[in-house]
C-alpha positions in Angstrom: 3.3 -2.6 32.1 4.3 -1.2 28.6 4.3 -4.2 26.2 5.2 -3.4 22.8 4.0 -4.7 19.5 5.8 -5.7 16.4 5.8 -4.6 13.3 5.9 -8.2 10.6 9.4 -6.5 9.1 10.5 -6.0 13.1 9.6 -9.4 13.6 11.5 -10.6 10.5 14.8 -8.6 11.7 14.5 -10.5 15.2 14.0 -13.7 13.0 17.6 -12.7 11.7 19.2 -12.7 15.0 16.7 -16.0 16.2 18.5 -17.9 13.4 22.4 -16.8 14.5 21.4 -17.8 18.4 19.7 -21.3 17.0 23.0 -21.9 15.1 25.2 -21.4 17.9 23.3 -23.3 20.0 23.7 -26.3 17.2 27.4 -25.6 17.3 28.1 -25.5 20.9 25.6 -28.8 20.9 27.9 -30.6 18.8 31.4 -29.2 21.4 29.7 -30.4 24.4 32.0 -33.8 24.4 33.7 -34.7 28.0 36.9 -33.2 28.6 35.6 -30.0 27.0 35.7 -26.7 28.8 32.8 -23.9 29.3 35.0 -21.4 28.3 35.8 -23.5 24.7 32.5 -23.3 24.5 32.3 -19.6 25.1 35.1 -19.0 22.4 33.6 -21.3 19.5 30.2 -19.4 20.5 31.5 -15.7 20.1 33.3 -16.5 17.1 30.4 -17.9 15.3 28.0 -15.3 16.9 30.5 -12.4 15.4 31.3 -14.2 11.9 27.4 -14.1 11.4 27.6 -10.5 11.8 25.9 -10.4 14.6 26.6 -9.0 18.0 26.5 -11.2 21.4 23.8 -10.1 23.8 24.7 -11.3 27.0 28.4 -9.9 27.1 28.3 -6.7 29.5 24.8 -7.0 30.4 23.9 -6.1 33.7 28.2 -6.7 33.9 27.9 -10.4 32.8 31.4 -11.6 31.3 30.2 -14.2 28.7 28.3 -14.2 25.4 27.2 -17.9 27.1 25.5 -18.6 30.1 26.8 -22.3 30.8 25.0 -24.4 33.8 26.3 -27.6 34.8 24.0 -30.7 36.3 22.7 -28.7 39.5 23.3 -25.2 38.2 19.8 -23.9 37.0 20.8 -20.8 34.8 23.4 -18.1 34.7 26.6 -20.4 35.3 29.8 -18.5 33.8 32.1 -19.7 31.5 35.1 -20.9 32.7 38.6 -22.6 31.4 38.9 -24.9 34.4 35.1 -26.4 34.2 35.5 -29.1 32.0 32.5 -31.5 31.3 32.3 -35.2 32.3 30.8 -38.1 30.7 27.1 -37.9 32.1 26.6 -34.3 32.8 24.3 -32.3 31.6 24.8 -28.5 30.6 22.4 -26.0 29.7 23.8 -23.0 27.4 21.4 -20.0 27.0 22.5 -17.4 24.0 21.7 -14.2 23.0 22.2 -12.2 19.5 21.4 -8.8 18.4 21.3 -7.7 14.8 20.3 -4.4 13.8 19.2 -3.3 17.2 16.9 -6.9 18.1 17.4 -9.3 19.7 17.4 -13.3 19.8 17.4 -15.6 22.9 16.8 -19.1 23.0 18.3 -22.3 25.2 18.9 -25.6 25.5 20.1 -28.6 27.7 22.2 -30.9 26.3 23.5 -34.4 27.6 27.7 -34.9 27.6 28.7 -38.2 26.4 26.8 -41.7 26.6 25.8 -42.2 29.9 23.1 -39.7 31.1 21.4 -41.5 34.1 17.5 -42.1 32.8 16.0 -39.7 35.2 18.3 -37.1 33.6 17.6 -38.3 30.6 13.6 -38.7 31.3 14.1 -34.4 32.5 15.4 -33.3 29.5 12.3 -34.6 27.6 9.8 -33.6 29.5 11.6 -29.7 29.9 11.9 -29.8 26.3 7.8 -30.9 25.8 7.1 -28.6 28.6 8.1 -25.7 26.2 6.8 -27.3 23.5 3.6 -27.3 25.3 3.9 -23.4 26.4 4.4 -22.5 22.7 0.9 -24.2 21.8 -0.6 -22.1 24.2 0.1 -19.0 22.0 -2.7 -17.7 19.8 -4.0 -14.0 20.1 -6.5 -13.9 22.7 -4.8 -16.1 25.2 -4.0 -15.3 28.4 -0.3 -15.5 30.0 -1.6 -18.1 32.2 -2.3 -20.1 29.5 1.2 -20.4 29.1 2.2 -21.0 32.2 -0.8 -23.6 33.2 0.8 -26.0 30.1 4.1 -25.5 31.0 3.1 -26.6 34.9 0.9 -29.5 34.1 3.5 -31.1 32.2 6.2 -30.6 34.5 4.0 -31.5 37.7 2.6 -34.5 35.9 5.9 -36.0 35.4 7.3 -35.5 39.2 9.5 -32.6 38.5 9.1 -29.3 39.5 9.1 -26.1 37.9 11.7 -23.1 39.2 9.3 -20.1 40.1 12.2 -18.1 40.6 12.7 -16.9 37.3 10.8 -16.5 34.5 10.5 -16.0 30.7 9.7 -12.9 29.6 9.2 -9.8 26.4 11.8 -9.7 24.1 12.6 -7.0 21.1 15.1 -4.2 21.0 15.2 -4.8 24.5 16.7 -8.3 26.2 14.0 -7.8 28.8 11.0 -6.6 28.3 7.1 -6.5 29.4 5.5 -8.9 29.9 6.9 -11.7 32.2 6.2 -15.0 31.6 5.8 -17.1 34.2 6.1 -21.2 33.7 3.6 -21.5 36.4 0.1 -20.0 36.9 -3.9 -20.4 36.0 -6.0 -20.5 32.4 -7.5 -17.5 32.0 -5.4 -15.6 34.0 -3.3 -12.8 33.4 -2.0 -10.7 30.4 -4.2 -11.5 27.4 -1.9 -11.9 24.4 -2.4 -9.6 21.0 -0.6 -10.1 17.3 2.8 -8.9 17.3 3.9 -9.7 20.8 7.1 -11.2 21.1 8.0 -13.2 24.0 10.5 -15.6 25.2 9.4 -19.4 27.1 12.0 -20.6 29.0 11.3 -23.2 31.0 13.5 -24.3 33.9 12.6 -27.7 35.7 13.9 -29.3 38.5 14.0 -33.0 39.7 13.6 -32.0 43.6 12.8 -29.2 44.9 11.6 -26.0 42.8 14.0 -24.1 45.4 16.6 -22.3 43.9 19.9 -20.1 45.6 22.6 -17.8 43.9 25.9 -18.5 44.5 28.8 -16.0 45.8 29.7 -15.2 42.3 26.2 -13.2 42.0 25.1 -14.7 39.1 24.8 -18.5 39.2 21.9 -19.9 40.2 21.7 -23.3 41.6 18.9 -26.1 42.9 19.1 -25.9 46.7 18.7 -29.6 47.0 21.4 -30.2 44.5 19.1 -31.9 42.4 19.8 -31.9 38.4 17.7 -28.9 36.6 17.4 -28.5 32.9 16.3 -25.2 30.5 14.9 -24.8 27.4 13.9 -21.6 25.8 12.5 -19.8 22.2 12.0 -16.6 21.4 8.3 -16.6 19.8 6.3 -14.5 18.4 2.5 -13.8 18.4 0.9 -14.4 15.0 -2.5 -14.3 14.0 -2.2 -17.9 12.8 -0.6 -18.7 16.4 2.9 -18.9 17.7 5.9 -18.1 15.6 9.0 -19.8 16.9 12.1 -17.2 15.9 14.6 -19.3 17.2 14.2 -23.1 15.4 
């Protein structure tokens, strides 16, 4: 596995493009009202993406069709924009964005609520995805293992009742949208990949209320629970400092 390490100025350049995905994901944050669409979404997204100057990394990758990935309720990533999914009071969507400037790139993700009336177990899954990542960032220091990551990301799923998807899993991030290592939200202390400065990386946490058992649907991208339980995602792109974790996408 070829990881590679950051220069501070490449770091700095994939800042850039964190800060364009962290204010599109504010924007599309602030859309997400019922009655809304995916694909207005989608279009407020790649305009702001492009009047930043930056380009959207998730269009034509691997064929995808969206600068957005936009997953509704029981969808756990992946879900594509669409002008006929519009959101209803209590749903939940999670948008994952990508941006490139000057050849890096930024991904980060969030879950956001629609409306007023969230049921509480929804509402209690979004925290405790959200403080899962949180806790997988604080796991990052040079000299740390992978598993690190992974063990804090677990324990505070698990510890709440929810489950974590094993299905798919963060991973290296830099001129490249994927790149060594992966990441997994699961695993041991100790174990694995031992972390070095300059190492960027992308968390993303994706937590289930049932089962951790995920399925893809007949349009080959979407991924959804298999119980049909309510999943959440949150993700930064952070890099490995000697001071500890820098988050590129706040």
């Amino acid at each position: 596995m070829a990881v590679v390490i950051k220069s501070a100025s490449e770091i700095d350049k994939m800042r850039r493009a964190g800060k364009v995905v962290r204010e599109v994901l504010e924007l599309v944050r602030s859309l997400a009202k019922p009655g809304v669409t995916t694909m207005d979404l989608e279009n407020a997204a790649e305009q702001r993406i492009r009047h930043l100057g930056a380009k959207p990394a998730f269009k034509g990758y691997h064929g995808f069709p969206a600068v957005l990935c936009t997953s509704i309720n029981q969808e756990v990533v992946h879900g594509i924009p669409s002008a006929k999914r519009k959101l209803k009071e209590g749903d939940i969507v999670s948008v994952d964005c990508g941006a490139i400037i000057d050849g890096y790139f930024g991904d980060a993700a969030i879950t956001v609520p629609v409306g007023e009336k969230v049921d509480p177990v929804t509402q209690k899954l979004l925290r405790v995805t959200q403080s899962s990542l949180e806790a997988g960032i604080a796991a990052v220091r040079p000299g740390a293992h992978l598993g690190d990551i992974g063990a804090a990301v677990q324990k505070v799923v698990e510890d709440a009742g929810f489950s974590v998807v094993v299905d798919f899993v963060g991973h290296g991030i830099g001129t490249q949208m994927h790149e060594d290592p992966q990441v997994p939200n699961y695993g041991e202390r100790g174990q694995g990949m031992k972390l070095k400065t300059g190492m960027v990386i992308a968390i993303e946490p994706m937590v289930n209320v049932g089962s951790p058992d995920v399925k893809v649907l007949a349009d080959g991208w979407t991924a959804v629970t298999s119980d049909g339980s309510m999943s959440a995602h949150f993700e930064h792109t952070v890099a490995v400092t000697d001071e500890g974790a820098r988050i590129l996408t706040d």
